[in-house]
C-alpha positions in Angstrom: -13.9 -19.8 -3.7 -15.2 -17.0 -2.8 -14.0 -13.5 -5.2 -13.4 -10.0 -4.3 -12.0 -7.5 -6.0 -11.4 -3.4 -4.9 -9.8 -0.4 -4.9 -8.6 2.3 -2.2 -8.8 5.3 -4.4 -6.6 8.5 -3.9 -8.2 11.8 -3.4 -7.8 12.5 -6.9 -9.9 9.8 -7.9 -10.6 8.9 -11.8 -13.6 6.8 -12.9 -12.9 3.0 -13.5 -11.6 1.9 -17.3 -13.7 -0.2 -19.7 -10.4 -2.1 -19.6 -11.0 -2.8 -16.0 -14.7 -3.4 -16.2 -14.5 -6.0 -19.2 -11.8 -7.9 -17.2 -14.0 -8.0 -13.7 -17.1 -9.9 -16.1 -15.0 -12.5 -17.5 -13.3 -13.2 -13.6 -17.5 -13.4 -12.6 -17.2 -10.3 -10.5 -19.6 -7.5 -10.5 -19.5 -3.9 -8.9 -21.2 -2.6 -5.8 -23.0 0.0 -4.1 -22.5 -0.3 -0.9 -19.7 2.9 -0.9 -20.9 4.5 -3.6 -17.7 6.6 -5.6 -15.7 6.9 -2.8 -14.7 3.1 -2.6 -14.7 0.6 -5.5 -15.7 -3.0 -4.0 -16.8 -6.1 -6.8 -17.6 -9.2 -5.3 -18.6 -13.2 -7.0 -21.9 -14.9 -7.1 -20.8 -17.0 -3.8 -19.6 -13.8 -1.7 -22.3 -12.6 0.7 -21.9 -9.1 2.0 -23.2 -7.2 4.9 -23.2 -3.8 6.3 -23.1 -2.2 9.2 -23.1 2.2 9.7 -21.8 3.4 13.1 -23.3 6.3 14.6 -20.3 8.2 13.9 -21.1 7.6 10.0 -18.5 5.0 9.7 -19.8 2.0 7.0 -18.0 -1.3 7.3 -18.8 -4.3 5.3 -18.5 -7.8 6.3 -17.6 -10.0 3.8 -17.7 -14.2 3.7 -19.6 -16.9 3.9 -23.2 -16.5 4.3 -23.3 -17.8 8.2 -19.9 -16.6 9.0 -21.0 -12.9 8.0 -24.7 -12.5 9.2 -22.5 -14.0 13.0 -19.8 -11.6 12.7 -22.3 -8.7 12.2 -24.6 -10.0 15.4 -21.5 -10.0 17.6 -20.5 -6.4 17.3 -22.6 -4.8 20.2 -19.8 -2.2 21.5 -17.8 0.9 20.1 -13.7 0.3 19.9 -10.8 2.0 19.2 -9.6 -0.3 16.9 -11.2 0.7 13.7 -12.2 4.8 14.5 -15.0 4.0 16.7 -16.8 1.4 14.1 -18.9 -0.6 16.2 -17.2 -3.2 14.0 -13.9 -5.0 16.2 -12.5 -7.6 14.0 -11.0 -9.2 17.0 -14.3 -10.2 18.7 -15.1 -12.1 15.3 -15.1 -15.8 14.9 -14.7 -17.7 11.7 -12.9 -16.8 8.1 -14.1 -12.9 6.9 -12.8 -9.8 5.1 -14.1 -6.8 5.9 -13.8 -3.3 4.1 -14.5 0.1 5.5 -14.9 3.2 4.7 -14.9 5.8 8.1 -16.4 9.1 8.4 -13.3 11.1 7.9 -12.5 9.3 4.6 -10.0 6.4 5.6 -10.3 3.7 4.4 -9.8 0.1 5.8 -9.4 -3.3 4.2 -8.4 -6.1 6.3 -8.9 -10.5 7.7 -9.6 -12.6 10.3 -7.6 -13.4 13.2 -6.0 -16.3 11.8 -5.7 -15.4 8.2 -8.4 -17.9 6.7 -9.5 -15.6 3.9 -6.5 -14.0 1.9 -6.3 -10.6 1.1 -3.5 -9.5 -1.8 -2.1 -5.5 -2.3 -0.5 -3.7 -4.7 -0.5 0.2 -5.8 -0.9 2.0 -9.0 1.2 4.9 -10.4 -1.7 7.0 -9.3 -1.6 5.9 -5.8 -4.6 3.6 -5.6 -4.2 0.7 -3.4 -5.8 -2.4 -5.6 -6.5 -5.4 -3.5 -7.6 -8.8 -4.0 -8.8 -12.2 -2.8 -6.4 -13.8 -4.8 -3.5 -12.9 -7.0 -4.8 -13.1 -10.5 -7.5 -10.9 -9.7 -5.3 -8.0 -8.9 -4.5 -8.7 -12.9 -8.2 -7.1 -13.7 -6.7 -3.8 -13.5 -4.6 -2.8 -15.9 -2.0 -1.0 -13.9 -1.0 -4.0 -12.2 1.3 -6.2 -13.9 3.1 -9.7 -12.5 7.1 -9.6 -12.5 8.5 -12.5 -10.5 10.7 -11.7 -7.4 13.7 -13.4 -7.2 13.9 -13.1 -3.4 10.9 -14.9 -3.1 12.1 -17.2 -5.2 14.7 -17.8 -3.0 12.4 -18.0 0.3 10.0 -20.5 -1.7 12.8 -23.2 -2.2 14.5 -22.3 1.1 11.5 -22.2 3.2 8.8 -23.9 1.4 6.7 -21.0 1.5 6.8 -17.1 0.6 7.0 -15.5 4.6 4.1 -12.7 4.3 3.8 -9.7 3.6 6.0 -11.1 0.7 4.7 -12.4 -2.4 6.0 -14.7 -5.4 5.7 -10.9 -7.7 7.5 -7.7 -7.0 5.2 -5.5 -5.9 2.4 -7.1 -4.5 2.0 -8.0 -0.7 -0.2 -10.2 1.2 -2.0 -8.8 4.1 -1.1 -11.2 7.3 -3.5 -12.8 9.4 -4.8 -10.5 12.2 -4.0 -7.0 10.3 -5.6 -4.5 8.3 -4.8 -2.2 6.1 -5.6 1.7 6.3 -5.4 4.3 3.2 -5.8 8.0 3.5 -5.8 8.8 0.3 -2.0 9.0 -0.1 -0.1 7.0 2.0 -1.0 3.8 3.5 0.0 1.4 7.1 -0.6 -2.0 7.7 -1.9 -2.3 11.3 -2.2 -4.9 13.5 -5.6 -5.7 15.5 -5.2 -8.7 17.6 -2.4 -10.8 19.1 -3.7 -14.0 21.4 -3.1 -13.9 25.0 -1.3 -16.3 26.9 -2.4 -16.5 30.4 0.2 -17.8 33.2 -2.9 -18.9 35.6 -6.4 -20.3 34.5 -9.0 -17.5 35.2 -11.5 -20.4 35.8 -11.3 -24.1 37.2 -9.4 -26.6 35.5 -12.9 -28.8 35.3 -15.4 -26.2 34.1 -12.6 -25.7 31.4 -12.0 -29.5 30.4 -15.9 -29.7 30.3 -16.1 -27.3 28.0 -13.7 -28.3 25.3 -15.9 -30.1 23.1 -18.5 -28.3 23.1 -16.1 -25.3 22.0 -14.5 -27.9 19.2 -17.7 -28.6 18.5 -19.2 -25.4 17.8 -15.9 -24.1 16.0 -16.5 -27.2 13.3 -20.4 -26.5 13.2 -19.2 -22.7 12.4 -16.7 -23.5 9.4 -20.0 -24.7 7.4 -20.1 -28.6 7.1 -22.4 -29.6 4.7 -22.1 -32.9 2.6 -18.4 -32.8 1.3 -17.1 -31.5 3.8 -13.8 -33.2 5.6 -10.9 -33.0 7.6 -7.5 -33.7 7.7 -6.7 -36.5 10.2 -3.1 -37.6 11.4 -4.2 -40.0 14.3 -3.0 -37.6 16.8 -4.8 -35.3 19.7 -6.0 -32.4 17.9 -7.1 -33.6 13.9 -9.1 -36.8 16.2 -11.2 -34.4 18.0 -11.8 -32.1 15.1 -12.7 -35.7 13.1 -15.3 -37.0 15.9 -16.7 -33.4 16.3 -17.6 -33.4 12.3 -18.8 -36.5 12.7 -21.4 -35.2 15.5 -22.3 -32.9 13.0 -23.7 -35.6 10.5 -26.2 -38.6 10.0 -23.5 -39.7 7.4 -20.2 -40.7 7.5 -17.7 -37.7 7.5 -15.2 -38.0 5.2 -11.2 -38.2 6.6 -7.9 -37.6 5.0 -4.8 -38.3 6.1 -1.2 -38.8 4.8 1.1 -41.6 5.3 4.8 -42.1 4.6 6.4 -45.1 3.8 8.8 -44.6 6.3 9.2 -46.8 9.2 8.6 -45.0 12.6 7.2 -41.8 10.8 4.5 -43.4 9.7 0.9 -43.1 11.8 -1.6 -44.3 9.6 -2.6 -47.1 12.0 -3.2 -44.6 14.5 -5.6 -42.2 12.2 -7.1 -45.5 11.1 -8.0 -47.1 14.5 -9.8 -43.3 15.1 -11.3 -43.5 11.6 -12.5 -46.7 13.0 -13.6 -45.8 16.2 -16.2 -42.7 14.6 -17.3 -44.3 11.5 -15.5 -42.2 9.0 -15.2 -42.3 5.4 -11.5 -42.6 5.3 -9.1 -41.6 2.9 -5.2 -42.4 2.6 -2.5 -41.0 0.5 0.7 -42.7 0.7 3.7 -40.1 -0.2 7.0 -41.9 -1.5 10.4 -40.3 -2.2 9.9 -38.0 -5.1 14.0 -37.2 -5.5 14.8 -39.1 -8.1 12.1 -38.0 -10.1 12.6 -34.0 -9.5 14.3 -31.7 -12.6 16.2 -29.8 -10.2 17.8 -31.1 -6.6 19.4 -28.7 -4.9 21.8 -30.6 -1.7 24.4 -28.5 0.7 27.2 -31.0 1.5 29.2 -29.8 4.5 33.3 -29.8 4.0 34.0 -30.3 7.9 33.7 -33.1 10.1 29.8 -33.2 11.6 30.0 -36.9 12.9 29.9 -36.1 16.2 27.4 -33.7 17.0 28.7 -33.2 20.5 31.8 -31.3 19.0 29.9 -30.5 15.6 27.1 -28.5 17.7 27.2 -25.7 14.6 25.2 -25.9 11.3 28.3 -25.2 9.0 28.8 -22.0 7.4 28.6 -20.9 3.4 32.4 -21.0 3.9 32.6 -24.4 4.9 30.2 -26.3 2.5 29.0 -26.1 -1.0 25.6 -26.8 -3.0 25.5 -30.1 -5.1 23.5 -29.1 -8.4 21.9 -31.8 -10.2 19.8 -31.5 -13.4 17.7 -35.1 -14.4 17.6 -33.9 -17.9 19.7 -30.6 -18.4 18.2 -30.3 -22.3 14.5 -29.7 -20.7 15.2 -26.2 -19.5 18.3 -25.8 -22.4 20.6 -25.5 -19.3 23.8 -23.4 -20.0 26.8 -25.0 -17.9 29.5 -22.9 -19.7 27.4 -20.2 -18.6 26.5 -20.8 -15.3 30.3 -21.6 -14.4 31.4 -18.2 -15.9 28.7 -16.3 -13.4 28.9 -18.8 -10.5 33.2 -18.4 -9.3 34.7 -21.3 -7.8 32.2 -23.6 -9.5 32.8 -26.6 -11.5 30.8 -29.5 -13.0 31.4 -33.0 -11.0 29.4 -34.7 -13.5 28.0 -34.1 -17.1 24.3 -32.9 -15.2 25.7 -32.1 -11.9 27.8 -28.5 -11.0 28.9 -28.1 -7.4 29.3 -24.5 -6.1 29.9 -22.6 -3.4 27.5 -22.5 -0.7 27.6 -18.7 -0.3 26.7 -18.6 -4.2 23.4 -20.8 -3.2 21.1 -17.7 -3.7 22.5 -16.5 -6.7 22.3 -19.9 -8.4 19.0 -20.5 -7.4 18.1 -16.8 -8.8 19.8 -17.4 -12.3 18.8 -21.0 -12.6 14.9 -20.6 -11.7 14.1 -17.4 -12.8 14.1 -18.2 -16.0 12.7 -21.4 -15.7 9.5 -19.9 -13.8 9.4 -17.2 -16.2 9.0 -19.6 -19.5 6.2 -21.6 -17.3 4.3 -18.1 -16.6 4.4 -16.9 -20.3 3.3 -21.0 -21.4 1.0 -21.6 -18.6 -2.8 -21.5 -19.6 -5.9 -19.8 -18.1 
């Protein structure tokens, strides 16, 4: 993985804490040069770095993997008017970067790739600095920042099995999205975005030039992601993960290595499809089989509708909060000391259907979720180990 840690300062910068520097060594991250005092940048042993001064003065620095960077930096030729005139344009760069900046008339810039392959992580100070990382934990080097869990995004991880950027699972702390950046004056701060893709109605070139030049663009976009000896992919046996699997594969003397996921499932299932491709390149295949894990989970959370959705040609409507409720069920309700007397006071119109199971109402869902799992995820935090 590769590490970086910085800071935006404010105009009224302060020099760094022994705090802050102690905590950088253990997390393997040392300081920079390249901006000198007016922009703190500390990077790991596996981060390559390269920088590039417009005429204007402007200094950005590319940040990646070694042959991702040293590409990135060829490719910018022309000034832009995305970044101040940086002869830098993030959107004429291939292949997973961060890049920081610092511009002639003191902005400063941190943002990622078009698609979001390296991850970039905000927060502020009291002072005003902006302190980002490549990863959460980092941002815990400095000792302004501190990790209090949201319970919104508590709610959007169980609802949409993710946290939607620029939300994170702690208050406070953002995540930059793919395709933006993030300027800092010195007291206030925009996320901007550089690049959106462009869908054209009619092909600028002829359908067969473009259909002869798909695998060699695969191709080349695999040789670019780095494959060296443990490198895989993830194949499903459909179109897309098939050509990424036989362009790897092009790529080596040895088998590449596969993955794929199967479900026991009958007519979701497409291992025989990923293994007749698998087959047909010589890969070194891998398959994971994922059964039902319900009856094994702590907590199931199941919305039960309390109208008639038989027929969906009348029943065309999801039904509301007002017409269904949330079946609560606990495996083993003394695990997280589980307070039902409790949790029927605060949640109104509950009541338990079994000794482990309380059914309330489905407008309640959030709030259930918020003072069932907050705790919960707060006890693993505190009990979790580095």
């Amino acid at each position: 993985m590769l590490s970086i840690f910085g800071m935006l300062h404010n105009n009224e910068r302060t020099s760094h804490s022994a705090e802050l520097e102690s905590a950088l060594e253990k997390a393997g991250v040392r300081p920079t040069n390249f901006f000198g005092n007016s922009l703190f940048l500390a990077l790991g042993e596996h981060c390559t770095a390269k920088s590039i001064v417009a005429d204007n003065g402007t200094k950005t620095v590319i940040l990646g993997h070694s042959s991702t960077v040293l590409q990135a930096a060829d490719e910018q030729t022309e000034p832009t008017a995305h970044l101040s005139g940086s002869i830098f344009d993030p959107a004429n760069a291939n292949g997973p970067l961060t890049f920081v900046q610092l511009a002639a008339d003191g902005r400063r810039t941190i943002g990622v790739d078009r698609f979001g392959q390296h991850r970039v992580v905000y927060s502020s100070t009291a002072s005003g600095e902006i302190v980002f990382a490549s990863e959460i934990g980092l941002l815990g080097c400095h000792p302004d920042i501190s990790f209090q869990l949201d319970n919104q995004a508590i709610y959007n991880y169980l609802f949409f099995h993710a946290v939607p950027s620029p939300g994170s699972i702690y208050k406070g702390i953002s995540k930059l999205p793919p395709a933006n950046m993030l300027e800092y004056d010195g007291s206030r701060h925009r996320v901007i975005r550089y690049w959106a893709p462009r869908f054209a109605n009619k092909l600028e070139e002829p359908l067969a030039q473009k259909t002869e030049a798909v695998v060699p663009t695969v191709t080349d976009a695999v040789r670019r992601c780095g494959v060296g000896i443990d490198t895989g992919a993830f194949l499903s046996g459909g179109l897309d993960s098939s050509t990424v699997c036989g362009a790897l594969q092009s790529l080596r003397s040895e088998p590449a290595k596969a993955f794929s996921v199967g479900f026991a499932a009958e007519g979701y299932d497409e291992i025989r499809f990923a293994e007749a491709v698998a087959r047909h390149f010589g890969l070194d295949h891998y398959v994971h089989y994922i059964t039902p894990q319900f009856s094994r989970t702590d907590i199931n959370f199941q919305r039960v509708p309390t109208v008639d959705t038989s027929n969906p040609f009348i029943a065309r409507d999801i039904p509301t909060p007002d017409e269904s409720f949330v079946v609560i069920r606990f495996r083993d309700p003394r695990k997280f000391d589980i307070d039902f007397p409790y949790l029927l006071s605060m949640l109104e119109s509950s009541f338990m259907s079994r000794r482990n199971t309380i059914v309330v109402p489905a407008g309640k869902m959030g709030f259930a979720m918020e003072i069932i799992l907050a705790p919960i995820m707060q006890r693993l935090l505190e009990n979790r180990t580095d």
